[in-house]
N, C-alpha and C positions, 0 to 999 in steps of 0.2 A: 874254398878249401874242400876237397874231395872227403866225405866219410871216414876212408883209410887213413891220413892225417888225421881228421878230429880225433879218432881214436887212440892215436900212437900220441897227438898232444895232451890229451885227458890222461893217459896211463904215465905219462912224464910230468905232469902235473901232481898226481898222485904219489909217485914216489917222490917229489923235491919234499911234501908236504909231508909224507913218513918219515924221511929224513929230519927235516928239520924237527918233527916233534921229539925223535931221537937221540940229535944233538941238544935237546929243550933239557931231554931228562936226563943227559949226562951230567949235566951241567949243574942240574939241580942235586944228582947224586953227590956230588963234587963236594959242594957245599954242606951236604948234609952228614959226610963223615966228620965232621967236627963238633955236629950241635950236638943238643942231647934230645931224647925221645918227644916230647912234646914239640919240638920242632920238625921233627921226621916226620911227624903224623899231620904235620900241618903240609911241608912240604908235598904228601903224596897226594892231598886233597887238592894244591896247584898244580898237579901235574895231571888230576884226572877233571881238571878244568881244560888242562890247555889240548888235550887231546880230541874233545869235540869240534872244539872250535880250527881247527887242519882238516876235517872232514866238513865243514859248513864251507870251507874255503872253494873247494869244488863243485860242491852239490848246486848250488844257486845257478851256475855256469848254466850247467846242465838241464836245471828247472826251466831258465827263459829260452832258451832252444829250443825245448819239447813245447813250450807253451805260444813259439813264435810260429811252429809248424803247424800244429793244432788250429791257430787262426787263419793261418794261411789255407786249410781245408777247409775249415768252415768258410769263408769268405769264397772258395772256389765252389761248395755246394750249394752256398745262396745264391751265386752268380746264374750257375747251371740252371737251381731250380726257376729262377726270376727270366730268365731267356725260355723253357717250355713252356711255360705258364704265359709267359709273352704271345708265344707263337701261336698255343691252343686259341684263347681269345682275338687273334687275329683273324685265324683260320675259320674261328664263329664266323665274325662277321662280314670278312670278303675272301673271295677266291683267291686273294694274290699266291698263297702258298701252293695252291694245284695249278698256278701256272706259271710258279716257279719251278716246279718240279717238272711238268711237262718241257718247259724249257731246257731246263740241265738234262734231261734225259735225251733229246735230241740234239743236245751241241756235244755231248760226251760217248754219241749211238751206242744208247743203251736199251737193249731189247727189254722190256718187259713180259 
């Protein structure tokens, strides 16, 4: 899924979850023209419960994506650094790297 979608599905995502909190508090409004005040005030206490928990519903989504991409660099900069670190300690100990390099330099005629 390209960027462009993730984004246009996160923002669709985000309004079902305003909505419904929406329709959450119509609903409790509903209810609540009947009781008396000690219930009103209980009710807004459920509603400023159920209001975080519609933004918890998305944010996690988004936590393990940033957290799955974040591994995936780090896991491609240990790669990188463990291949130069390879190559230096080769390059100690035998020539093959200067005659690898002379090599590709004449099958690719590359003047130096």
């Amino acid at each position: 899924m390209s960027k462009k979608n993730k984004k246009k599905l996160r923002k669709i995502l985000r309004q079902q979850a305003q909505q419904a909190a929406l329709h959450e508090n119509r609903e409790l409004r509903i209810e609540n023209e009947g009781k008396s005040n000690d219930s009103i005030s209980e009710s807004v206490t459920a509603e400023k419960q159920i209001q975080p928990d519609t933004k918890k519903v998305v944010q996690p989504e988004d936590a393990k994506e940033v957290k799955h991409e974040i591994r995936k660099i780090l896991l491609t900069m240990l790669i990188l650094f463990a291949i130069i670190v390879g190559v230096y300690f080769i390059n100690i100990k035998t020539d093959f790297i200067l005659k690898f390099g002379q090599w590709a330099t004449h099958v690719l005629n590359i003047n130096v």
